[in-house]
C-alpha positions in Angstrom: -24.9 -48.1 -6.7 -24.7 -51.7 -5.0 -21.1 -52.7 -4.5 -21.0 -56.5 -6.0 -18.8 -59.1 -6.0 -15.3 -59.2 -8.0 -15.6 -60.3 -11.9 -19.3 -60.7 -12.1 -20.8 -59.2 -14.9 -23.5 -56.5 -14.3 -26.7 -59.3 -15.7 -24.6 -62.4 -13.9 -25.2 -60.3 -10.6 -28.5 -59.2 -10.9 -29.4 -62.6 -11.7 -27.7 -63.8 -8.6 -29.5 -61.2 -6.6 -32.5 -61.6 -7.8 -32.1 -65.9 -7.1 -29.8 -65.6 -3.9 -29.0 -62.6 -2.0 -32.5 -62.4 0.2 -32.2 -59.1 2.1 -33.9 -58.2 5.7 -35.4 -54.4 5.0 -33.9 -53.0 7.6 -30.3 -53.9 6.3 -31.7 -52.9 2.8 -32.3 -49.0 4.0 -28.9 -49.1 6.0 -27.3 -50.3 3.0 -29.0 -47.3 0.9 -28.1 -44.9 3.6 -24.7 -45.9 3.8 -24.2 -45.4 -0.5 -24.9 -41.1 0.5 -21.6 -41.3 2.4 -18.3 -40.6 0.6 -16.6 -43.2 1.9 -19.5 -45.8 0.3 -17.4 -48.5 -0.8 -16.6 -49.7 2.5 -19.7 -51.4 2.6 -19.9 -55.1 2.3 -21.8 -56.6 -0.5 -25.2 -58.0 -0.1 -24.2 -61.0 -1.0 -21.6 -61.0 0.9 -23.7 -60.4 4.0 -25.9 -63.1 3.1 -22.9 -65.5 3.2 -21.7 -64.7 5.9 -24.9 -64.8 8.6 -25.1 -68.1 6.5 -22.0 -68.9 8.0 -23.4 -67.9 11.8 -26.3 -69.9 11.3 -24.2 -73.1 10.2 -21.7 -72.7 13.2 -24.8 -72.0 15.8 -21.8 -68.7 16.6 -23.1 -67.0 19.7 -20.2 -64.6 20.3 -19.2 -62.5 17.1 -16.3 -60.3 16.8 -15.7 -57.6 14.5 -13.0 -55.3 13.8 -13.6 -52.5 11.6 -18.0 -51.5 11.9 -18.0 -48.6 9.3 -22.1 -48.0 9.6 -23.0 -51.2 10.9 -24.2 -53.7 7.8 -21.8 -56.3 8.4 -22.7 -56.4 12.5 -26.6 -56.1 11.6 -26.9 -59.4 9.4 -24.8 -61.3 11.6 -27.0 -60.6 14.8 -30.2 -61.1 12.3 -29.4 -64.5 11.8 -27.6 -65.8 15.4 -29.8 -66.9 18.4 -31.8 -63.8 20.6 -29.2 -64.3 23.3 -26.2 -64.3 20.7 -23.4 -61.4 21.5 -21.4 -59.3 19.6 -18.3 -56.8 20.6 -17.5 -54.1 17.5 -14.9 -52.1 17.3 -14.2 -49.2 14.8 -12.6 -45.3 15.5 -15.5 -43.7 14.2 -18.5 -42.1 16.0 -19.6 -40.9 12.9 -20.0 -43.8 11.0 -21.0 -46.0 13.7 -23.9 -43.4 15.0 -25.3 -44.2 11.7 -24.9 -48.0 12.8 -26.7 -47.3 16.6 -29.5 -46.0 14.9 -30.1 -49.4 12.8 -29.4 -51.7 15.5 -31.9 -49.9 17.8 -34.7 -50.0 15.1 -33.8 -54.0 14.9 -33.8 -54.6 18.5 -30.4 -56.2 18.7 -28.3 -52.6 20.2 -28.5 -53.8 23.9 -26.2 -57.1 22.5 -23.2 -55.2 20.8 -20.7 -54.2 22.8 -19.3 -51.1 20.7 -15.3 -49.8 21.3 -14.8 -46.5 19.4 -10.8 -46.6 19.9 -7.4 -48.3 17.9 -8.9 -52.0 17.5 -5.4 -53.2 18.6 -6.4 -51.5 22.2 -9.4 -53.0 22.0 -8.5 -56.9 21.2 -5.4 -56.8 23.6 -7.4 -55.6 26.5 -10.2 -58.3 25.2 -7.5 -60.9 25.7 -6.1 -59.3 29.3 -9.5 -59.7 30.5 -9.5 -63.8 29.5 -12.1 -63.6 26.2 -9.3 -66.1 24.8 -11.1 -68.8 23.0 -14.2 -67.5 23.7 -15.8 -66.2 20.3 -17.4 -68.4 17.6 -16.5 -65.9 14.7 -14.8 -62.5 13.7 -14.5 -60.5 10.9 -11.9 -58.1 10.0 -12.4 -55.2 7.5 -10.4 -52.5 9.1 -6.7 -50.5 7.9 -5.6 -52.8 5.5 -1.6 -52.2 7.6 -3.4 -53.7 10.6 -4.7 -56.8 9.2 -2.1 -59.1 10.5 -1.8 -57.4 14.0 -5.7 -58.2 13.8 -5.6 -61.7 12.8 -3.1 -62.7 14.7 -5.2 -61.7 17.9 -8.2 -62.9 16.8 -6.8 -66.3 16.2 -6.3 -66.5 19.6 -9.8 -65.0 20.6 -11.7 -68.0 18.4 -12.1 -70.7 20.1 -10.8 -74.1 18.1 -13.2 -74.8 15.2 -13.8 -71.1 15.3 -13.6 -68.6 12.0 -11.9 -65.5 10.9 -13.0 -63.7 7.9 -11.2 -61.3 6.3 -12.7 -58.7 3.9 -11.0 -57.4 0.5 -8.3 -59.7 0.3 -8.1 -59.4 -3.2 -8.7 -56.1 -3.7 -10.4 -55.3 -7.0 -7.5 -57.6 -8.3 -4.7 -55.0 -7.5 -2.9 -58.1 -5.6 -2.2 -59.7 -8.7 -0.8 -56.9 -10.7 2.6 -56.4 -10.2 2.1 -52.7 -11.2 0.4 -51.9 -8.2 2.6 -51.0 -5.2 0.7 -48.2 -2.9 0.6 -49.4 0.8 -2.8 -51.1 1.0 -2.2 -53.1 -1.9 1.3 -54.0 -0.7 -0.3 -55.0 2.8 -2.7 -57.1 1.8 -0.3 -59.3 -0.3 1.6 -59.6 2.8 -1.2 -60.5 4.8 -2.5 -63.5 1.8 1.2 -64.9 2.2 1.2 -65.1 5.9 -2.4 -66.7 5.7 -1.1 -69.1 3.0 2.0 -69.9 5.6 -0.2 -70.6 8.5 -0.6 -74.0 9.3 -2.9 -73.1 12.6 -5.9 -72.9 10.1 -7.6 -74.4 7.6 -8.1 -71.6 4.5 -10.0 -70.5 2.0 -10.2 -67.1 -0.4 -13.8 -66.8 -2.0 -14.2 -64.4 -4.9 -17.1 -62.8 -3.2 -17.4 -59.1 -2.9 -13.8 -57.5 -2.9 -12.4 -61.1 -2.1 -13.3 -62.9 1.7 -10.8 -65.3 3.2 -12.2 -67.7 5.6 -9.8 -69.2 8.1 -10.7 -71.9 10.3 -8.9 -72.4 13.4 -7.3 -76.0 14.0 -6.9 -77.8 17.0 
């Protein structure tokens, strides 16, 4: 089953697929290979991927960033639509999922471009910004443990250079963050993550109700 985006009706998204979400093959099969897995609905939306290598295209990004891999659809569309020299560091704990990943970036030519961490993304973006990658990427995208997300963010502000953007995947969370009912630890996290986006006046924001909610944060001057 194709995950989709929150609150759409089953014939409003087909209709929007059918008139919108354009899909390369090769993210197609990855995308079908990816619902066998158990752990399925980590994967991003087509949709959703569709936005955002929209969003590479319109910002000419070169250097992506990405925090949380799973099996690779998210980093696969984004180095579709950058430039041939365009460069992208991934980082995910998983050699499992993200051998699935390898295999797909091979087959589209991009592998030799992704720089891939298999260790605690924390470990991986503080020793990005000891080595002096501050400022230097165009865009990141976190979808990782939802009790990491503002640990993430906060380094990846600093890693985007000004004008740059953070997106943030499932920030509302099949609408758990606005029922008062649900208290487990993810849901709880990702409330407090949406209040200290909402406080943070080093961005400009925006949450889109597209797949399991997708904050954009654009970093001011």
């Amino acid at each position: 089953m194709t995950k989709q985006s929150i609150g759409l009706a089953p014939t409003l998204y087909q209709y929007l697929l059918e008139h919108s979400a354009t899909e390369h093959p090769l993210l197609k099969e990855l995308r079908e290979e990816t619902a066998k897995l158990p752990e399925s609905n980590m994967q991003i939306a087509p949709e959703q991927g569709q936005f955002m290598a929209l969003m590479a295209r319109l910002m000419g990004a070169r250097r992506y960033l990405e925090v949380g891999t799973f099996t690779g659809y998210s980093a696969l569309a984004m180095l579709l639509a950058m430039p041939s020299q365009a460069q992208a560091v991934c980082l995910d704990i998983s050699e499992a999922w993200t051998r699935v990943a390898q295999k797909y970036w091979i087959r589209a030519g991009v592998a030799d471009r992704i720089q891939l961490e298999i260790r605690p993304a924390a470990d991986s973006l503080d020793a990005l910004i000891k080595a002096g990658w501050t400022g230097d990427f165009d865009l990141a995208f976190i979808d990782a443990d939802k009790s990491g997300y503002i640990e993430y963010y906060e380094r990846c502000i600093e890693l985007v250079r000004i004008g740059g953007l953070v997106l943030i995947d499932n920030t509302l969370w099949d609408g758990a963050v606005a029922d008062e009912h649900e208290q487990d630890r993810d849901t709880l996290a990702i409330r407090a993550f949406n209040q200290h986006v909402a406080r943070d006046d080093r961005i400009d924001l925006s949450i889109l109700p597209l797949g399991d909610g997708l904050t954009l944060a654009r970093k001011r001057a």
